[in-house]
Biopython code that builds the backbone (N, CA, C, O; Angstrom):
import numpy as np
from Bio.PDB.StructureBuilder import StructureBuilder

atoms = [
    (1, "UNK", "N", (78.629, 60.506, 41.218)),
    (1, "UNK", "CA", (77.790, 61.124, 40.195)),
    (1, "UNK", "C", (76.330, 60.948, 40.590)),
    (1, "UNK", "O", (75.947, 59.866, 41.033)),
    (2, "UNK", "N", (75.573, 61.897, 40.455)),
    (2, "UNK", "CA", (73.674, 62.124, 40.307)),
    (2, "UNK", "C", (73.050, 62.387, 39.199)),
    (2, "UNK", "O", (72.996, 63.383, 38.477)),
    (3, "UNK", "N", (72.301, 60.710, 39.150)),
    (3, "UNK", "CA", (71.701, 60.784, 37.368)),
    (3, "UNK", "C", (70.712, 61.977, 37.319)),
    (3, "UNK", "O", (70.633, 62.830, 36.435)),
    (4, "UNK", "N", (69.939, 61.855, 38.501)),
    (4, "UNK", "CA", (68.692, 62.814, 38.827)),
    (4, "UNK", "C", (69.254, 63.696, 39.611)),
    (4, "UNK", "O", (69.878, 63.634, 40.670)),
    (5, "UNK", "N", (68.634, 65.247, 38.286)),
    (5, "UNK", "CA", (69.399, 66.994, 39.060)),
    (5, "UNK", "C", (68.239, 67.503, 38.606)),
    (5, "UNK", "O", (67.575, 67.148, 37.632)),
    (6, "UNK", "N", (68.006, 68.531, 39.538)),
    (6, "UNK", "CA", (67.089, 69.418, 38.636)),
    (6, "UNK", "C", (67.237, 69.931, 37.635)),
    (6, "UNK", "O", (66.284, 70.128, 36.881)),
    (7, "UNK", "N", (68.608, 70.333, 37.311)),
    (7, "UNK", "CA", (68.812, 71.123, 36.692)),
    (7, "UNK", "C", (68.429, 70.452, 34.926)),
    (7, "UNK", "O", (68.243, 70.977, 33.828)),
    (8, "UNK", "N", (68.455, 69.164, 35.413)),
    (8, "UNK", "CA", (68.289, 68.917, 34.038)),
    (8, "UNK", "C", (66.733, 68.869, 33.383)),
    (8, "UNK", "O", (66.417, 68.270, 32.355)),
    (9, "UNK", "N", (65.931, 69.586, 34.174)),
    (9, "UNK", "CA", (64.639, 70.262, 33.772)),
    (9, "UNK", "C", (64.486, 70.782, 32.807)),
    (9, "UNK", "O", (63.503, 70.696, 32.071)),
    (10, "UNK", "N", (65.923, 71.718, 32.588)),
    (10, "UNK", "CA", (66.104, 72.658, 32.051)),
    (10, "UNK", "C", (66.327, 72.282, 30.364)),
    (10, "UNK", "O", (66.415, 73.064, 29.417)),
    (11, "UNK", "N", (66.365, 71.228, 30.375)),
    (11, "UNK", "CA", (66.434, 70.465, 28.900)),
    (11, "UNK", "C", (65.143, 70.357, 28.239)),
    (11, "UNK", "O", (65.325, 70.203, 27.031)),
    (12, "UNK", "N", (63.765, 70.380, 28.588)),
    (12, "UNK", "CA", (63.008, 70.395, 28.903)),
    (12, "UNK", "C", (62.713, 70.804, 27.262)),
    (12, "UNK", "O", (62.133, 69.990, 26.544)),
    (13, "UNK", "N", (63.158, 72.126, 26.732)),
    (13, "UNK", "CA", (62.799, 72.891, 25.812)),
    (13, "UNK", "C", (63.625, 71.846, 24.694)),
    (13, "UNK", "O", (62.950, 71.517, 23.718)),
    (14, "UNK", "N", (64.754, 71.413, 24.757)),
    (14, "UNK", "CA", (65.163, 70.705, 23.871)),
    (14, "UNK", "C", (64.518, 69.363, 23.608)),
    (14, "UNK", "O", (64.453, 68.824, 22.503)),
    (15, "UNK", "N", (64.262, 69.103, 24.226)),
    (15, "UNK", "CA", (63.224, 67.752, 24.037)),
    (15, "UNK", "C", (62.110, 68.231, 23.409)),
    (15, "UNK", "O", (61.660, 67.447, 22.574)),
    (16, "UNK", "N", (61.559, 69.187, 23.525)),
    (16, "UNK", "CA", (60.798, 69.513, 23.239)),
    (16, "UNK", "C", (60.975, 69.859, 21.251)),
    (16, "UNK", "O", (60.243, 69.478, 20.338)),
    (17, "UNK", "N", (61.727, 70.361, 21.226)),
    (17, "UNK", "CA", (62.519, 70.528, 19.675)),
    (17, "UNK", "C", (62.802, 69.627, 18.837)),
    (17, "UNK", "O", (62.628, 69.666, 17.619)),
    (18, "UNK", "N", (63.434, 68.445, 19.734)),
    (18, "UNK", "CA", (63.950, 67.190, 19.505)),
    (18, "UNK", "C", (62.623, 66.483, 18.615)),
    (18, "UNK", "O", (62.616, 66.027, 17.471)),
    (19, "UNK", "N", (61.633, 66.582, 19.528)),
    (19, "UNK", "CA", (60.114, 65.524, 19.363)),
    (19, "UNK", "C", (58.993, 66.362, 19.557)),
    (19, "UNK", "O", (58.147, 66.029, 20.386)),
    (20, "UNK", "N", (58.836, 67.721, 18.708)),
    (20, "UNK", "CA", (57.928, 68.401, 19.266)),
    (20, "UNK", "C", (56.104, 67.783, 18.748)),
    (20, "UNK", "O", (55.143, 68.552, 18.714)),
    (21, "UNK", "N", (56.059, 66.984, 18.565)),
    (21, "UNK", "CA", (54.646, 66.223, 17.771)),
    (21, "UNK", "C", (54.466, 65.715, 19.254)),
    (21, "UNK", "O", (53.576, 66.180, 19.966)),
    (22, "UNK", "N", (55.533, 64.532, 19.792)),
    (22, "UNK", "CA", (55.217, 64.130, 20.771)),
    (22, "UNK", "C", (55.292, 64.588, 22.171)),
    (22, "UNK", "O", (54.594, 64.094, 23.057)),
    (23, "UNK", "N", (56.302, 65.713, 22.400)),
    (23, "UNK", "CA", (56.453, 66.823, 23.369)),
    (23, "UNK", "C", (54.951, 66.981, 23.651)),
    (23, "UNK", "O", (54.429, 66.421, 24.615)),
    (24, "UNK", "N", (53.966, 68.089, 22.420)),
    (24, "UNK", "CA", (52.876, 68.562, 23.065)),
    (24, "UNK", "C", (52.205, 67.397, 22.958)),
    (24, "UNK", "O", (51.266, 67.445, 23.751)),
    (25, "UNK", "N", (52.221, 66.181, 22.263)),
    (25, "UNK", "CA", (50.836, 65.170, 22.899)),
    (25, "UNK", "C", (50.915, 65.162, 23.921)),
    (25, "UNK", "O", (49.966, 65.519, 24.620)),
    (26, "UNK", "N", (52.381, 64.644, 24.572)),
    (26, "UNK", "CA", (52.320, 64.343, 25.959)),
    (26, "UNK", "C", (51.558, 65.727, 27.065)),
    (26, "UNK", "O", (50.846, 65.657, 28.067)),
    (27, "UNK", "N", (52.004, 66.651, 26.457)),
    (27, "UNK", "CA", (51.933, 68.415, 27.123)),
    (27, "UNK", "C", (50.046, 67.473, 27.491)),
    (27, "UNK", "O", (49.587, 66.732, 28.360)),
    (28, "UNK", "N", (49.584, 68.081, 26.304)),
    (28, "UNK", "CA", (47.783, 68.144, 26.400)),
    (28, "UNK", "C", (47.232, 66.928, 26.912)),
    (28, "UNK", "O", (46.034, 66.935, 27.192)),
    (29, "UNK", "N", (48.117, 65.547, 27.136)),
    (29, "UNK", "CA", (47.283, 64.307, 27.974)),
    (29, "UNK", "C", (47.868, 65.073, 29.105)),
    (29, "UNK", "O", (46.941, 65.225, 29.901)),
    (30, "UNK", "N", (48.770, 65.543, 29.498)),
    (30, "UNK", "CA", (48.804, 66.243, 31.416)),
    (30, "UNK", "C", (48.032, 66.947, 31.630)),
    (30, "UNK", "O", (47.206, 66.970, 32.542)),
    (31, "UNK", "N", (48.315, 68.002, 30.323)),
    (31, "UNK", "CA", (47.389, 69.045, 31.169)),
    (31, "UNK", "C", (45.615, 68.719, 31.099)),
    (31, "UNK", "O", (44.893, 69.512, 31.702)),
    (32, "UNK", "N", (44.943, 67.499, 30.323)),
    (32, "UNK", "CA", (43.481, 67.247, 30.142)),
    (32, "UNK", "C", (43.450, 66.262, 31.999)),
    (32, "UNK", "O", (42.491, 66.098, 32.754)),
    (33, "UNK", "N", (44.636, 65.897, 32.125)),
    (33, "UNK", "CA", (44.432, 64.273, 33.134)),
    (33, "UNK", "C", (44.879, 65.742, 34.532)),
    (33, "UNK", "O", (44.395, 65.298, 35.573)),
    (34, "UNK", "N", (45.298, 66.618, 34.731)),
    (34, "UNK", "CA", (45.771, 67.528, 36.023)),
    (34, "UNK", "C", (44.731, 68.940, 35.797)),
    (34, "UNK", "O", (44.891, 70.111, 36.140)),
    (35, "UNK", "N", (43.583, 68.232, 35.044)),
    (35, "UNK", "CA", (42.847, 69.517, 34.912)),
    (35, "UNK", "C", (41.774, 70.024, 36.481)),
    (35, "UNK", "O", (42.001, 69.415, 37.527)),
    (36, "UNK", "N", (41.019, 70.789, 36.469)),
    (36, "UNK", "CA", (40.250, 70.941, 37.486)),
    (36, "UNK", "C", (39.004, 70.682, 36.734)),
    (36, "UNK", "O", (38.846, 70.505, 35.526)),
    (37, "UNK", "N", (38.016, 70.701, 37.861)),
    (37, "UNK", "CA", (36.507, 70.126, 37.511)),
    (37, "UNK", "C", (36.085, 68.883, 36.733)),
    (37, "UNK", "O", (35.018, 68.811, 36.123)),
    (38, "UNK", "N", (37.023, 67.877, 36.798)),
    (38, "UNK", "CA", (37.110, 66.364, 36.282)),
    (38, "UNK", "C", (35.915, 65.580, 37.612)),
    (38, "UNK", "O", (35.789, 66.176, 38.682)),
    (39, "UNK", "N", (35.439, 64.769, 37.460)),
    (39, "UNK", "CA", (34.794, 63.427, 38.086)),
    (39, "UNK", "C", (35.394, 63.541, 39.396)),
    (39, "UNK", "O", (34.884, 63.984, 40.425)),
    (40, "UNK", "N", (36.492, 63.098, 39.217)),
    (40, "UNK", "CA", (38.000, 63.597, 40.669)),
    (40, "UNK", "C", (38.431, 64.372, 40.922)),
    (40, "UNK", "O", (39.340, 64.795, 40.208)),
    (41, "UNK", "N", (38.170, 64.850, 41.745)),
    (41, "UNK", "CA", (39.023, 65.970, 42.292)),
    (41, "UNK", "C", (40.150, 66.390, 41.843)),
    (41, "UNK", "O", (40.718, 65.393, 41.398)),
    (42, "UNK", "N", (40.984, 67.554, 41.664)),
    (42, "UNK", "CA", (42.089, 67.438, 41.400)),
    (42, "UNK", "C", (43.043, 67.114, 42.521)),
    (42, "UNK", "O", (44.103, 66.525, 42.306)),
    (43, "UNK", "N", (42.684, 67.478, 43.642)),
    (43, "UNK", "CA", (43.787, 66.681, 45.073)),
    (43, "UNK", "C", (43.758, 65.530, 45.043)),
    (43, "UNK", "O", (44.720, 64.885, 45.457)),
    (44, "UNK", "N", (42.582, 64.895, 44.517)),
    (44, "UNK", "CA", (42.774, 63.029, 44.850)),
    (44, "UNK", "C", (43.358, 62.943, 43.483)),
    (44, "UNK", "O", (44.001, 61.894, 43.440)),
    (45, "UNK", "N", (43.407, 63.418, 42.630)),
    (45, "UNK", "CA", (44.440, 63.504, 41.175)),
    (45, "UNK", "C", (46.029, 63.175, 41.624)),
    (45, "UNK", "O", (46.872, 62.300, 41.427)),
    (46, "UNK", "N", (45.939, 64.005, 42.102)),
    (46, "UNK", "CA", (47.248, 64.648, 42.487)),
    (46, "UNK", "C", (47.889, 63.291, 43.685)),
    (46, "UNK", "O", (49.055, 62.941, 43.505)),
    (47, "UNK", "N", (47.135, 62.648, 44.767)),
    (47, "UNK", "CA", (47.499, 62.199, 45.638)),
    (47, "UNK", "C", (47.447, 61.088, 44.754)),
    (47, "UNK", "O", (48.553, 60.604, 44.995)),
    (48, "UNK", "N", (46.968, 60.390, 43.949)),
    (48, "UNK", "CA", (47.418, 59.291, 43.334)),
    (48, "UNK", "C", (48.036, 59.721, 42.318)),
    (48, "UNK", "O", (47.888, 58.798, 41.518)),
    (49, "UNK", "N", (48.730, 60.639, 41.729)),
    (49, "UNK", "CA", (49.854, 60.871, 41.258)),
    (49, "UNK", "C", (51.208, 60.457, 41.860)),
    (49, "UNK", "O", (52.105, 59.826, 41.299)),
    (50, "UNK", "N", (51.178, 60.896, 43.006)),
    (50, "UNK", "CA", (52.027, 60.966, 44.739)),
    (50, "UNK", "C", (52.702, 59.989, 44.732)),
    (50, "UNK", "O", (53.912, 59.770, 44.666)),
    (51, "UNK", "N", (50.905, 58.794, 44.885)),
    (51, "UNK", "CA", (51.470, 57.335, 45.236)),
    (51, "UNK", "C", (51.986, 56.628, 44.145)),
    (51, "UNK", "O", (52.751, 55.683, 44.334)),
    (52, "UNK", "N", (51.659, 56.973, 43.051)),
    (52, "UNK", "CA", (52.321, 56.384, 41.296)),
    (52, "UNK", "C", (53.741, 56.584, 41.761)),
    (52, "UNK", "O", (54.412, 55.691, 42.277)),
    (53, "UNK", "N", (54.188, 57.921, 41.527)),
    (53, "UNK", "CA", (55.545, 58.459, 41.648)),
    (53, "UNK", "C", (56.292, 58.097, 42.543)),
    (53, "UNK", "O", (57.513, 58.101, 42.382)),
    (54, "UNK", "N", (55.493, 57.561, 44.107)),
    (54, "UNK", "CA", (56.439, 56.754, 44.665)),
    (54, "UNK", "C", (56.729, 55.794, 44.663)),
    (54, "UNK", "O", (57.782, 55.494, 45.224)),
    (55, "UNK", "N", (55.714, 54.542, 43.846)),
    (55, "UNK", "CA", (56.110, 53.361, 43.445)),
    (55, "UNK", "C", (57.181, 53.609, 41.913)),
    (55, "UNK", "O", (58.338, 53.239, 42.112)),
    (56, "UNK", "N", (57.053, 53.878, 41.229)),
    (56, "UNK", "CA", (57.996, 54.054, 40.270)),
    (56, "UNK", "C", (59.572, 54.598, 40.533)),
    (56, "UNK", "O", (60.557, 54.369, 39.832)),
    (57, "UNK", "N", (59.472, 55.546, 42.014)),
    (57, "UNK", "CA", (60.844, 56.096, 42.265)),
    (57, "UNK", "C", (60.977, 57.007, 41.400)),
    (57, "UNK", "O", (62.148, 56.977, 41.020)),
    (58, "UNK", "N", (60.035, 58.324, 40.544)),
    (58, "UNK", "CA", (60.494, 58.886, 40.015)),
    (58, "UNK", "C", (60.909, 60.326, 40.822)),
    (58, "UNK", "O", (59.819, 60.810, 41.127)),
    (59, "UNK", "N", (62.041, 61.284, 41.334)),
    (59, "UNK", "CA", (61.968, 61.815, 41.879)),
    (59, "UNK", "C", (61.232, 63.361, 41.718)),
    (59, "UNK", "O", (60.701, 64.103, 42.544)),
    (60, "UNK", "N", (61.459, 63.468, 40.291)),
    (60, "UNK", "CA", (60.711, 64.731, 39.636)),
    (60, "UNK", "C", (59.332, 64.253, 39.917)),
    (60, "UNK", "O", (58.793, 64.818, 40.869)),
    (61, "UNK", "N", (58.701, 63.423, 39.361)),
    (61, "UNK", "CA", (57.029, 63.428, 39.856)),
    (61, "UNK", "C", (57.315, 63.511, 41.145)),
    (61, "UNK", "O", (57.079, 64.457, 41.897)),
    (62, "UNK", "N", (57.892, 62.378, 41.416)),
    (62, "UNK", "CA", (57.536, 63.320, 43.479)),
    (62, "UNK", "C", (57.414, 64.682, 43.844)),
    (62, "UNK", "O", (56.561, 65.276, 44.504)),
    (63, "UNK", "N", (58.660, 65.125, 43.158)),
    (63, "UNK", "CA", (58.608, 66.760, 43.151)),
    (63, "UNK", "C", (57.253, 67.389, 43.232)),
    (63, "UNK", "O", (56.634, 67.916, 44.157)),
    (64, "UNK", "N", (56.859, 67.058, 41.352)),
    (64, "UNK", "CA", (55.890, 67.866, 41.065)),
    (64, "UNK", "C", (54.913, 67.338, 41.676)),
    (64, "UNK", "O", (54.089, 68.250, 41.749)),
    (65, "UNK", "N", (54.401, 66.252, 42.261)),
    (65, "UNK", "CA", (52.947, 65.908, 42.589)),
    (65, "UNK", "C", (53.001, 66.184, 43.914)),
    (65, "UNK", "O", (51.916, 65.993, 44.462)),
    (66, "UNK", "N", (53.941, 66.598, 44.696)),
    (66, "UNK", "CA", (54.091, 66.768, 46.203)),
    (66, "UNK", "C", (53.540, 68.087, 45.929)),
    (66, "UNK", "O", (52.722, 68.485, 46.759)),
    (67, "UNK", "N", (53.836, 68.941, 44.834)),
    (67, "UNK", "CA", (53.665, 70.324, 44.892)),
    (67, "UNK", "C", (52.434, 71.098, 44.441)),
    (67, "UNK", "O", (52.013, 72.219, 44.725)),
    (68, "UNK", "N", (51.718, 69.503, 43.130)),
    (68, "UNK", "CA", (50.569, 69.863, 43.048)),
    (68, "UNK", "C", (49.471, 69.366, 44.141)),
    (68, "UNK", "O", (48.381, 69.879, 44.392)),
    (69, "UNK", "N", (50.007, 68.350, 44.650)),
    (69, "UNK", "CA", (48.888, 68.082, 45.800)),
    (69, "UNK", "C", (48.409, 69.272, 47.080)),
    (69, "UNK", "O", (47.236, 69.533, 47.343)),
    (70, "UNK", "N", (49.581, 69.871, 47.748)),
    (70, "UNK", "CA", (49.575, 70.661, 48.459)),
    (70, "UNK", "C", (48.557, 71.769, 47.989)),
    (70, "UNK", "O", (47.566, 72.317, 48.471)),
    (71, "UNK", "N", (49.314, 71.841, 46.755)),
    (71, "UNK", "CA", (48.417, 73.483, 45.636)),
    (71, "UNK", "C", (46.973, 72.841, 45.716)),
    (71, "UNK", "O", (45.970, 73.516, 45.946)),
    (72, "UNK", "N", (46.965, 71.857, 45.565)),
    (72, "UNK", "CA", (44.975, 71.506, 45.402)),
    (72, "UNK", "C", (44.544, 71.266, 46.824)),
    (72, "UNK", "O", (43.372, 70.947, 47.020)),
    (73, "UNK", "N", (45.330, 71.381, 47.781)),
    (73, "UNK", "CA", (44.981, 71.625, 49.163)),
    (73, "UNK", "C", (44.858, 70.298, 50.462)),
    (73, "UNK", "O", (44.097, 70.160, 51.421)),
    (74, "UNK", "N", (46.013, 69.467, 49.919)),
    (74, "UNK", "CA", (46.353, 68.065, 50.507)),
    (74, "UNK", "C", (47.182, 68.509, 51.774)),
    (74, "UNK", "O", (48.187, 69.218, 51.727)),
    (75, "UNK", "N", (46.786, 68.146, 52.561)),
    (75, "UNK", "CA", (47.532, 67.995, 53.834)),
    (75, "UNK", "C", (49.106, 67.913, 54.072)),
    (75, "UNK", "O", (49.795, 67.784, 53.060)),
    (76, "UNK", "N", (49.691, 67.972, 55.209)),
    (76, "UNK", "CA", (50.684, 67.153, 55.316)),
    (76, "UNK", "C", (50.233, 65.873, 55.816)),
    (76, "UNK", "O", (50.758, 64.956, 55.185)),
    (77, "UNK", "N", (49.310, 65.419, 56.881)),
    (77, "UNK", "CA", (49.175, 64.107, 57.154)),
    (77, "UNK", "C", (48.379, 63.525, 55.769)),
    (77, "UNK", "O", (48.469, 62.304, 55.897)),
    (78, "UNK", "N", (47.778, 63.752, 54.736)),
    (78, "UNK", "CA", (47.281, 63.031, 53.417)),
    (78, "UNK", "C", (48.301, 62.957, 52.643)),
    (78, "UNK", "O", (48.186, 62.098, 51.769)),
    (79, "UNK", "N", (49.519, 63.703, 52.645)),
    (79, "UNK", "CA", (51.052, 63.171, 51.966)),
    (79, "UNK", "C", (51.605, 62.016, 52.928)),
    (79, "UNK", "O", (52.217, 61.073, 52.425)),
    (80, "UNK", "N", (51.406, 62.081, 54.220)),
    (80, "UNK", "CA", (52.051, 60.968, 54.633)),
    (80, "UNK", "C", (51.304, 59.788, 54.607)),
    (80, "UNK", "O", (51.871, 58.774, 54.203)),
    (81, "UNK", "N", (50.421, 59.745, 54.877)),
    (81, "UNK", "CA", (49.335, 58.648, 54.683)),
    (81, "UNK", "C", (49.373, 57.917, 52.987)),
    (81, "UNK", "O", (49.293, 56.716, 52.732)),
    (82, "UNK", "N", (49.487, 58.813, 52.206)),
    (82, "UNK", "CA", (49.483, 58.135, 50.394)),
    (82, "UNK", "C", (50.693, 57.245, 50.376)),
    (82, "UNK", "O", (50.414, 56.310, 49.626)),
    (83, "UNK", "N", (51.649, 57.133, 50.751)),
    (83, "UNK", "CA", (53.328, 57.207, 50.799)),
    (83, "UNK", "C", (52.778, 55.468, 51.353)),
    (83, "UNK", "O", (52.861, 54.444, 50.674)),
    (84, "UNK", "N", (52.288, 55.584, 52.621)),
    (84, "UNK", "CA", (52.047, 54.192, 52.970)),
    (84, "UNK", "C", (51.014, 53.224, 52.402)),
    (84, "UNK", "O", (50.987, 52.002, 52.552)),
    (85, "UNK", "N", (49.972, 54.178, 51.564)),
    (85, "UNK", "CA", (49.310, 53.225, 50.731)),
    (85, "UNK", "C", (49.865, 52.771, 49.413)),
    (85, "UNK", "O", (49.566, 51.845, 48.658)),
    (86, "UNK", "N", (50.800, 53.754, 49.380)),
    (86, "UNK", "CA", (51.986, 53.055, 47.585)),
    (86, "UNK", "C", (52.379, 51.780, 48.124)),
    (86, "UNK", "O", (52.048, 50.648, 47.773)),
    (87, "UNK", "N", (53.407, 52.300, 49.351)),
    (87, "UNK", "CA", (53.628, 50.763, 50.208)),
    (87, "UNK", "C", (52.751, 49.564, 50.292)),
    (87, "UNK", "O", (52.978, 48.404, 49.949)),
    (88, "UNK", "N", (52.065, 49.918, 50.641)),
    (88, "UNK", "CA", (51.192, 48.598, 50.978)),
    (88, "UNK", "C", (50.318, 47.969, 49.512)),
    (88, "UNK", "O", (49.818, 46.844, 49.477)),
    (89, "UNK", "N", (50.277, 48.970, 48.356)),
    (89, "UNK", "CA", (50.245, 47.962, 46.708)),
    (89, "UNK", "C", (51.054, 47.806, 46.360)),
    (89, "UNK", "O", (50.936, 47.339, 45.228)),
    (90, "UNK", "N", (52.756, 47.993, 46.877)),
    (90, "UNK", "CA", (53.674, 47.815, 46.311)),
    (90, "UNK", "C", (53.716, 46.346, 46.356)),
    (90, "UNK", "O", (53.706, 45.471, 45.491)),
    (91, "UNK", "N", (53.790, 46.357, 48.204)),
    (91, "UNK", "CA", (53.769, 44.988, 48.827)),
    (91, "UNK", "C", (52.834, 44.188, 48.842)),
    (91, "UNK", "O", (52.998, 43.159, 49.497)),
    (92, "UNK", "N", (51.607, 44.391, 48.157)),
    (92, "UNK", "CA", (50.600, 43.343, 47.401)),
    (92, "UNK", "C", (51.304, 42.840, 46.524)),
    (92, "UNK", "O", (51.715, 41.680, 46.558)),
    (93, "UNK", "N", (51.563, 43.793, 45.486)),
    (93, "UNK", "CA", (52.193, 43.722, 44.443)),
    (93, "UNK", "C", (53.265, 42.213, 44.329)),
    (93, "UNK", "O", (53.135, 41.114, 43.790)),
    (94, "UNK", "N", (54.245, 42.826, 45.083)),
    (94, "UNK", "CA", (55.288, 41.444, 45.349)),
    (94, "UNK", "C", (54.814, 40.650, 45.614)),
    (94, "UNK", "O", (55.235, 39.717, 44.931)),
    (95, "UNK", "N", (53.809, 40.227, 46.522)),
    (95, "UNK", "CA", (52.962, 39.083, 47.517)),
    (95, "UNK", "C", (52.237, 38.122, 46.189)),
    (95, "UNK", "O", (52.279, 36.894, 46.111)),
    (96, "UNK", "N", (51.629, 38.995, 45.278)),
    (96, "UNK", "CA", (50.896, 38.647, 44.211)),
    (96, "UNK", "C", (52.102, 38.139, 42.974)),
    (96, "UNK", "O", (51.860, 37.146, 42.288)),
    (97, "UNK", "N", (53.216, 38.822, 42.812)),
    (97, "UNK", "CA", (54.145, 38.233, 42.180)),
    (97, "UNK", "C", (54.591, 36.327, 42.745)),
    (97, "UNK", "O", (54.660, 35.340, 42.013)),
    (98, "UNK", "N", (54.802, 36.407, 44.171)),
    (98, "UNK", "CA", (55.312, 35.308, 44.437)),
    (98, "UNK", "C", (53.922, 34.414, 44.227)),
    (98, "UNK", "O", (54.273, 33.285, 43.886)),
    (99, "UNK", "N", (52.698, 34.496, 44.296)),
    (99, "UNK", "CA", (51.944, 33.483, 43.958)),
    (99, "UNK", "C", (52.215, 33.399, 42.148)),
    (99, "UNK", "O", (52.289, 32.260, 41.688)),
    (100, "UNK", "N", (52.299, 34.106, 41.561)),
    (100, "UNK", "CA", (52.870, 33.725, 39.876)),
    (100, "UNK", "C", (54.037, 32.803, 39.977)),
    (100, "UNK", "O", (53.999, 31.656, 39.533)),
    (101, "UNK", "N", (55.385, 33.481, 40.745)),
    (101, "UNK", "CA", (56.301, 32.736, 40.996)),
    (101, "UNK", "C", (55.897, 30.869, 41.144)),
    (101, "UNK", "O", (56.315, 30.052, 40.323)),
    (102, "UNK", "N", (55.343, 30.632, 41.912)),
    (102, "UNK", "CA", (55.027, 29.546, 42.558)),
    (102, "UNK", "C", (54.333, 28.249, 41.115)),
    (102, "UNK", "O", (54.657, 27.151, 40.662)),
    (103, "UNK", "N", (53.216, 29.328, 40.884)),
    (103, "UNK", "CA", (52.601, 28.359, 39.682)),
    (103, "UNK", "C", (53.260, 28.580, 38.881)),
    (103, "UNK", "O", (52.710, 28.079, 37.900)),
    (104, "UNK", "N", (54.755, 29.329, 38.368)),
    (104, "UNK", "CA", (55.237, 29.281, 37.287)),
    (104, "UNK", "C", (56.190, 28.032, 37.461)),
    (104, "UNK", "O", (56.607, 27.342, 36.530)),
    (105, "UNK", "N", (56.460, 27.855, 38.776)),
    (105, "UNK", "CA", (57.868, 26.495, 39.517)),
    (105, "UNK", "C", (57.013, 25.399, 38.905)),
    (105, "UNK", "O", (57.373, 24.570, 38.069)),
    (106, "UNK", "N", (55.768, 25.543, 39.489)),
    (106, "UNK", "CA", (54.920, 24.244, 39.110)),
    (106, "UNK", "C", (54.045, 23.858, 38.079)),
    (106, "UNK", "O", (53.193, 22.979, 37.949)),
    (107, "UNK", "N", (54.476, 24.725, 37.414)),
    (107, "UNK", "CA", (53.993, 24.646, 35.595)),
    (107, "UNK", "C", (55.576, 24.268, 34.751)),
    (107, "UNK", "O", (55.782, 23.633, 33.716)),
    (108, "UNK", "N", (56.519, 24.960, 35.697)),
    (108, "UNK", "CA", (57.474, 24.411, 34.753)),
    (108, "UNK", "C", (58.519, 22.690, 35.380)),
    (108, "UNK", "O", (59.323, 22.013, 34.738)),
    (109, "UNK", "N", (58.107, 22.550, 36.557)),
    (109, "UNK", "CA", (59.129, 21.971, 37.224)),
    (109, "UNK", "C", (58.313, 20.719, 37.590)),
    (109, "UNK", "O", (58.771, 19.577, 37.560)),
    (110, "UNK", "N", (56.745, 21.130, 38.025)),
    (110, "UNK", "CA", (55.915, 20.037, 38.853)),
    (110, "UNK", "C", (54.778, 19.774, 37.739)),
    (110, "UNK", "O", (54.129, 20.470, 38.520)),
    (111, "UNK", "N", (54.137, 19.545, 36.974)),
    (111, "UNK", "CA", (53.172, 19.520, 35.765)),
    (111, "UNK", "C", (52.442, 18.397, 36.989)),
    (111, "UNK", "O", (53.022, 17.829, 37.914)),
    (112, "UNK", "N", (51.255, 18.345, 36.675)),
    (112, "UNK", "CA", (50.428, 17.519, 37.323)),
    (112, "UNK", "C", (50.090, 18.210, 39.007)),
    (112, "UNK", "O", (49.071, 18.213, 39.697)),
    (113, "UNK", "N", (51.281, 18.674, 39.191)),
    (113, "UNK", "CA", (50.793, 18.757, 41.112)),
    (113, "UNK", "C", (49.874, 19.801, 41.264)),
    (113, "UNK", "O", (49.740, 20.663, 40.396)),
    (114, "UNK", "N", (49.178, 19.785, 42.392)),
    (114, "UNK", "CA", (48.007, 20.786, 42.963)),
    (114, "UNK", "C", (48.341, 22.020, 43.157)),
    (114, "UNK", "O", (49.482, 22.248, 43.561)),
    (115, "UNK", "N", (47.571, 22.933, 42.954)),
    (115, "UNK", "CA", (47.995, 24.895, 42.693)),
    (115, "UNK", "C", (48.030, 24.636, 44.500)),
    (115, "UNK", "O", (48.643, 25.491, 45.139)),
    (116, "UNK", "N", (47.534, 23.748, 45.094)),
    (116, "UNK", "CA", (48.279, 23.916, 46.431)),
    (116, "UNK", "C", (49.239, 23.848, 47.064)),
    (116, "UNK", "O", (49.679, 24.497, 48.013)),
    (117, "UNK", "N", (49.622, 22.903, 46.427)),
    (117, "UNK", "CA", (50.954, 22.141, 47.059)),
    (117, "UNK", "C", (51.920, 22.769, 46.666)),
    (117, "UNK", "O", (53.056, 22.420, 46.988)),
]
sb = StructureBuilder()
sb.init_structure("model")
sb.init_model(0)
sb.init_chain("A")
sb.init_seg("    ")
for serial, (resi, resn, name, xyz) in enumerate(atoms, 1):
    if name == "N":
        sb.init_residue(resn, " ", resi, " ")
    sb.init_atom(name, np.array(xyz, "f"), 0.0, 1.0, " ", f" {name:<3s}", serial, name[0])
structure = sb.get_structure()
């Protein structure tokens, strides 16, 4: 079985029925945050959309932000290049988890010992 289909895009309108108050909030924060003539560009919008969507694993944003990046005029080497900067805050990310890890051992296990040791 595949949780993630396109096809289930297509639900899209029912959700929309389902929660339509919160359907269009969500609608008008996309379309104000994927607008053009913002501070940012809309390609660097879009390319940190990219890298969001690939840390989260969502495959539809990948979809769509692969498709709006291109449309706002992103490269193929600036899609491959974002992909490795998700990577590399992912893997801060963890790096920065295991220092929590550590002072959480020694807040719960070591009381007194040095944030070095």
């Amino acid at each position: 079985m595949t949780y993630q289909q396109p096809s289930d895009l297509r639900t899209v309108p029912t959700v929309r029925a389902l929660a339509r108050d919160e359907f269009d909030a969500f609608m008008n924060f996309h379309e104000t945050v994927f607008r053009e003539g913002g501070t940012i560009p809309l390609k660097l919008r879009e390319l940190v959309a990219l890298a969001v969507a690939m840390t989260t694993r969502c495959s539809y944003c990948i979809d769509t932000h692969t498709r709006g990046a291109t449309d706002a005029g992103a490269t193929r080497e600036e899609i491959a290049e974002i992909g490795f900067v998700a990577a590399a805050v992912c893997a801060g990310g963890a790096m920065a988890h295991g220092l929590l890890a550590l002072r959480l051992d020694r807040e719960h296990h070591h009381p007194g010992k040095d944030a070095s040791e």
